[in-house]
C-alpha positions in Angstrom: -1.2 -13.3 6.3 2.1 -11.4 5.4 3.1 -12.5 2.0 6.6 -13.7 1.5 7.2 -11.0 -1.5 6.6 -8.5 0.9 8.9 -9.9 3.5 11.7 -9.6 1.0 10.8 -6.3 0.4 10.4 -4.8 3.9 14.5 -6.7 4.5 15.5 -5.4 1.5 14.5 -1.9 2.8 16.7 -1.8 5.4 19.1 -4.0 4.4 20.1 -2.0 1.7 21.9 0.6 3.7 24.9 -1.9 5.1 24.3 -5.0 2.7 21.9 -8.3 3.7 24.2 -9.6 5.8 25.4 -6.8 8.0 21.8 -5.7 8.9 20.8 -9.5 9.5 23.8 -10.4 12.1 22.4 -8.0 14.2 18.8 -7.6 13.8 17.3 -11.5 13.6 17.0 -14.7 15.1 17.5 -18.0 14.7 20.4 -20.8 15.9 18.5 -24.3 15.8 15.7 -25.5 14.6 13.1 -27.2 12.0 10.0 -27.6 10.1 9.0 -30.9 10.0 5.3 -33.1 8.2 3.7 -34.5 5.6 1.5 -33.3 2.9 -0.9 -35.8 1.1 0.8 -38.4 3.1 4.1 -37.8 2.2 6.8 -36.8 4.7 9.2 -33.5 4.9 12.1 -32.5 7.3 13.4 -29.1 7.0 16.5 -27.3 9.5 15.5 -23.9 9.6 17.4 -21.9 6.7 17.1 -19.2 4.5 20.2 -19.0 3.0 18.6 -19.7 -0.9 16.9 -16.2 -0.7 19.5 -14.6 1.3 17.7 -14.9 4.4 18.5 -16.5 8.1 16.6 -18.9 9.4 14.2 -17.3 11.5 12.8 -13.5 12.6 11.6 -12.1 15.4 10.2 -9.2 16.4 8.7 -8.3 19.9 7.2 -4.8 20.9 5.2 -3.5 24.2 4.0 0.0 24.5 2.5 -1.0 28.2 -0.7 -1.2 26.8 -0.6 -3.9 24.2 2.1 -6.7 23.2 2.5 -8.2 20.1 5.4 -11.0 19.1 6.0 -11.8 15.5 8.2 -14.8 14.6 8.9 -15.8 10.5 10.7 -19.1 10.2 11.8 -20.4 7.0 13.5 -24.0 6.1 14.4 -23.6 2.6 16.9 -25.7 0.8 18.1 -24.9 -3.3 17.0 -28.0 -5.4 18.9 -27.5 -8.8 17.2 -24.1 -10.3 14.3 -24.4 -7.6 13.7 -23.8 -3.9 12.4 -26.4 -2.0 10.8 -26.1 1.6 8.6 -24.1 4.0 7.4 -21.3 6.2 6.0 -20.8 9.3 4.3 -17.8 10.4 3.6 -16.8 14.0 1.8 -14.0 15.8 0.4 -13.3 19.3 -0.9 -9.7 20.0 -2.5 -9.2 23.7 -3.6 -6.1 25.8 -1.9 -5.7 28.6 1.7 -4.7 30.0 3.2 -8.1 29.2 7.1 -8.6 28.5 8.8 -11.1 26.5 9.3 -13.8 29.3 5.6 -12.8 30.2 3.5 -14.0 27.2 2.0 -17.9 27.3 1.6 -20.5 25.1 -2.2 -20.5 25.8 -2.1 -17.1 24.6 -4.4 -16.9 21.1 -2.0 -17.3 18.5 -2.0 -17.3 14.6 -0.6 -19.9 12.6 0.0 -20.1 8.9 1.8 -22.3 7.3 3.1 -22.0 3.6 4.6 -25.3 2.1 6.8 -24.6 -1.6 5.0 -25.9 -4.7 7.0 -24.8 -7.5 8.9 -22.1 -6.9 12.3 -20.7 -9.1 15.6 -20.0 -7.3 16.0 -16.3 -8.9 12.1 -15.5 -8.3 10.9 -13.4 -4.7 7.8 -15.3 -4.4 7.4 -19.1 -4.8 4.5 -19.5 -8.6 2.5 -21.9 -6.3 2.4 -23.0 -2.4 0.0 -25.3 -0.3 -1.3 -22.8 2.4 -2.7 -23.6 5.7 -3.8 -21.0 8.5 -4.9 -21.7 11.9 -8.6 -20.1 12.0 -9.2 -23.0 9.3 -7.0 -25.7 11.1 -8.0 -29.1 12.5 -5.8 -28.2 15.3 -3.2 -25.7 16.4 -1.3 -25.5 19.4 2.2 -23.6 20.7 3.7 -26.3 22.6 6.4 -24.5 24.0 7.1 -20.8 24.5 10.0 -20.2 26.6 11.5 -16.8 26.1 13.3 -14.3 27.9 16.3 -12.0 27.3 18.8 -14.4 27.8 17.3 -16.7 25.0 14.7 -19.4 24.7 12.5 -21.2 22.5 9.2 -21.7 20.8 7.7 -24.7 19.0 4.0 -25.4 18.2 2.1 -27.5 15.6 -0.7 -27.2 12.8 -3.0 -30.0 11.6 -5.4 -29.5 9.0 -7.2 -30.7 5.8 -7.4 -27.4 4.0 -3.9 -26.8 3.0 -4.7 -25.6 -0.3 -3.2 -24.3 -3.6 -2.4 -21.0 -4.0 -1.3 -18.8 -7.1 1.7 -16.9 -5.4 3.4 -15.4 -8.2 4.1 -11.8 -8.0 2.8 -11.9 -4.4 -0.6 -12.4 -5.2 -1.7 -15.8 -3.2 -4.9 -16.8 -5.1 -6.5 -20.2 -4.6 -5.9 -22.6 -7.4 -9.5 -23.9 -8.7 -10.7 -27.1 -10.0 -14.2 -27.3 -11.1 -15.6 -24.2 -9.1 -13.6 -25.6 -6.0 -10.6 -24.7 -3.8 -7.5 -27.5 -4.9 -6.6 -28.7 -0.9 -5.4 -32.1 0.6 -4.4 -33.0 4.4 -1.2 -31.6 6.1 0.2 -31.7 9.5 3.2 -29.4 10.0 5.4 -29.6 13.1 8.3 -26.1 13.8 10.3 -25.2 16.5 13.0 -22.6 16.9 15.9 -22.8 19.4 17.5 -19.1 20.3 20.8 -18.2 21.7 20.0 -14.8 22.6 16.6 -14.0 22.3 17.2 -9.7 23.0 19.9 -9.7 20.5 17.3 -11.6 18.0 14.4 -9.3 18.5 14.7 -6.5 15.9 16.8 -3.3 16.8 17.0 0.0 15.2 19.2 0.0 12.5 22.2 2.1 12.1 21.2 6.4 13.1 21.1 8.8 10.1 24.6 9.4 10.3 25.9 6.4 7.9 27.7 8.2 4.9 26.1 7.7 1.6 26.0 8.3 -1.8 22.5 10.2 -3.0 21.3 7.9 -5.8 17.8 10.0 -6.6 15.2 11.7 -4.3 11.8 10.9 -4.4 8.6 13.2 -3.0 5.1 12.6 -2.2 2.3 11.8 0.1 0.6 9.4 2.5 -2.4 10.3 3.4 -2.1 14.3 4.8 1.5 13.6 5.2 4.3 14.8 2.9 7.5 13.0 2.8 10.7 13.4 1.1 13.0 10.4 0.2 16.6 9.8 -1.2 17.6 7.0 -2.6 21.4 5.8 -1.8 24.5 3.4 -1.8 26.9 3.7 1.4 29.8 4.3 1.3 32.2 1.6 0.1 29.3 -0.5 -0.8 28.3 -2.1 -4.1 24.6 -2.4 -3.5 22.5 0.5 -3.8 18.7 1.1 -2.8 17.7 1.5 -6.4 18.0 -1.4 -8.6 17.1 -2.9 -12.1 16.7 -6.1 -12.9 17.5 -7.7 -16.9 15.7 -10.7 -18.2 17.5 -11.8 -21.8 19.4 -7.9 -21.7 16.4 -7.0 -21.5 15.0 -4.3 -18.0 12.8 -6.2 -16.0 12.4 -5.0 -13.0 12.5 -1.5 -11.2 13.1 -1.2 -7.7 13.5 1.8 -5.1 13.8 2.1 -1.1 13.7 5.7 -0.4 14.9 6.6 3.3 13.8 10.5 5.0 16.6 12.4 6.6 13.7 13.7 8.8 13.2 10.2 10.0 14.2 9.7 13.8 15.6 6.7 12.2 17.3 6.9 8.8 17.1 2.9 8.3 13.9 1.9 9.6 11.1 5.2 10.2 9.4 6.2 7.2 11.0 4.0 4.5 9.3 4.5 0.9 9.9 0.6 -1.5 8.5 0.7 -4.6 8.8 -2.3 -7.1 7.3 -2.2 -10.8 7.9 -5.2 -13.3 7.7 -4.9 -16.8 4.6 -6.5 -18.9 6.5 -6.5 -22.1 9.4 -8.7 -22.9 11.2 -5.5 -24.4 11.1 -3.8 -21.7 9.5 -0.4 -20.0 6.5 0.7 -22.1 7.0 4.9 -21.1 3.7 6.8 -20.0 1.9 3.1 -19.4 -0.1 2.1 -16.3 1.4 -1.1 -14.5 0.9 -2.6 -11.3 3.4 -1.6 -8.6 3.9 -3.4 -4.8 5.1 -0.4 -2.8 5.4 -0.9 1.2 5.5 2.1 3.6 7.5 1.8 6.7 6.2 3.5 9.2 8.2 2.5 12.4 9.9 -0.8 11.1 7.7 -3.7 11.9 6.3 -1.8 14.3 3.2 0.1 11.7 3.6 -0.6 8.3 1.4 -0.1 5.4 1.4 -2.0 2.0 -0.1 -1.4 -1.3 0.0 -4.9 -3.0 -3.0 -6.8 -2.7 -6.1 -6.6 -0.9 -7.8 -3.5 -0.5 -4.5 -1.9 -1.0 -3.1 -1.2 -5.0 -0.9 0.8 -6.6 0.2 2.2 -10.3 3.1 2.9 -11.6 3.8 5.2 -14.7 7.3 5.5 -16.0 8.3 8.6 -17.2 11.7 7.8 -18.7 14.0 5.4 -18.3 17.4 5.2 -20.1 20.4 2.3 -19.3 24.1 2.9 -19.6 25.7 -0.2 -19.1 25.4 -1.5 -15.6 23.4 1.7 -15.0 19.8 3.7 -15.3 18.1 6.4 -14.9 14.6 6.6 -14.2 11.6 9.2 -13.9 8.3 7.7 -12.3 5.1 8.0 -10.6 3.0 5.7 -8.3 -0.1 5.9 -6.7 -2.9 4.2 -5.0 -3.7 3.4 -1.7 -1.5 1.7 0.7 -3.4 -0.8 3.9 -2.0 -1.0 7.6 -0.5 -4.8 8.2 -1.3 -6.1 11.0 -1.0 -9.8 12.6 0.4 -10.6 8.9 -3.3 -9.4 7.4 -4.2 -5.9 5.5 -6.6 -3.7 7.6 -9.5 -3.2 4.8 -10.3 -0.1 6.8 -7.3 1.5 7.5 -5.8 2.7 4.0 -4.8 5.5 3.1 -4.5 7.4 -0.3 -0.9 8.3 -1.4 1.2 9.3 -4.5 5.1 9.3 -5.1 6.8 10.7 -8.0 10.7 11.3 -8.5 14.1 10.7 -10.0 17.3 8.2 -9.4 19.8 6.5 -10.5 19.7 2.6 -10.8 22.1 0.0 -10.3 21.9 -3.9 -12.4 21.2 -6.1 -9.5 
């Protein structure tokens, strides 16, 4: 399933153009709704929100090509907890042949379910350390018990059961099963979401602004996926204080690089062909120049549409920085990555559909 890391990462690709919030108001769902259970026998009640990461309380995306349909719909009920985030996820996916519309698809329509329930998890940190994780194809039960969309708005709610909500190592976006003796760590869960929408068209995802916003070139970046050469820039809009190429400081200290690089071939600046590359440090002082470190880099081919990632899976990627110099609140820095990058589909990497690519360049960086 789509990892949560990655989520933030595909937002923060376009929402870096027009700020979080701009691109959010007009773009996602979400009015009503909650995540409700227990776990291990004890209960949870969550109103959908994702205001502690910046997010809303729900996503949806629906696309038909009159061949094939597939709805996508993230919710999240987080709530801050002192210097931790507390709550869960839901993930939902349908994908069906056939010329179906929104109001079309049915609730008897195979669905996947997963369900990803905050074990520890630090409010400055993309990706909860550890989460109980439950998906449907291992699930007691699972069931949509209401799907009523249509343009003018609507709603969906379903429910998971299952004894295998199990441990997971998420930090850094890698969800590896926690083990005790040689075994899986898992206990019982029942999880219980619904999502109530005012305006379901608006809430499906929309192309984001045309290629026309004004901008500031931060860096440019060049390279390949697969037989295809791209070139990116990196940028902050005009009269906006958040850029698409950031660093991060732990103890003044650089942490963290971070790039989205948008084409100006791109039929759409914001959302077609959108290069994110993020690289954290292995040394507590800092960038080690010329060294090898793991990168997560997600390639955006039509928005949610087709994209490829390179963070787990059969995907990977390196990183090599070049140079990097700070001024301040600013950087500079020279880098390469490469590796191969997966198709996403229904939340999952496509082991056989990966291609090779490599992306060097320049830019400027801003302290997030």
């Amino acid at each position: 399933m789509r990892r949560f890391g990655y989520l933030k990462r595909v937002l923060a690709a376009g929402a870096a153009a027009l700020g979080l919030s701009g691109l959010l108001s007009a773009s996602v769902l979400a009015q009503t709704g909650e995540i409700s259970g227990s776990l291990g026998g004890q209960s949870f009640q969550y109103n959908l929100s994702g205001e502690p990461m910046g997010f809303p309380g729900a996503m949806m995306d629906f696309a038909s090509d009159g061949a094939t349909a597939e709805l996508d719909v993230i919710m999240f009920g987080l709530e801050p907890e002192g210097k931790e985030v507390k709550g869960a996820m839901v993930f939902v996916a349908v994908e069906t042949e056939g010329d179906y519309q929104l109001e079309d698809l049915q609730a008897d329509m195979p669905f996947s379910v997963m369900i990803m329930l905050a074990d520890k998890w630090v409010a400055d940190e993309a990706d909860p350390r550890t989460a109980w994780i439950a998906e449907s194809d291992e699930a007691s039960s699972v069931s949509i018990d209401r799907l009523d969309l249509t343009e003018e708005g609507g709603s969906i709610a379903g429910r998971l059961v299952s004894d295998k909500f199990c441990l997971h190592d998420s930090a850094n976006g890698k969800d590896e099963p926690v083990l005790k003796n040689g075994e899986p760590v898992c206990q019982s869960g029942e999880v219980a979401f619904q999502v109530d929408i005012g305006d379901a068209q608006a809430m499906a995802a929309q192309p984001g602004p045309d290629r026309n916003v004004e901008v500031d070139v931060l860096g440019q970046l060049e390279g390949t996926v697969g037989d295809n050469h791209y070139q990116w820039m990196t940028i902050l809009p005009k009269g906006s204080d958040q850029g698409s190429a950031t660093f991060s400081e732990i103890s003044g200290k650089p942490a963290g690089i971070s790039l989205q690089g948008y084409s100006p071939e791109a039929g759409n600046f914001l959302s077609q062909d959108v290069m994110s590359i993020s690289i954290l440090s292995k040394h507590i002082d800092g960038f080690r120049l010329n060294e090898p470190m793991d990168a997560d880099v997600t390639f955006m081919v039509d928005g949610s549409k087709l994209i490829y990632s390179g963070q787990d899976g059969e995907g990977g990627a390196q990183a090599i920085v070049r140079d990097f110099k700070i001024d301040g609140d600013l950087a500079t820095v020279t880098l390469e990555v490469s590796g191969r990058l997966c198709r996403v589909e229904q939340f999952k990497l496509i082991a056989d559909d990966c291609l090779p690519f490599a992306v060097s360049g320049q830019s400027e960086l801003m302290l997030e």
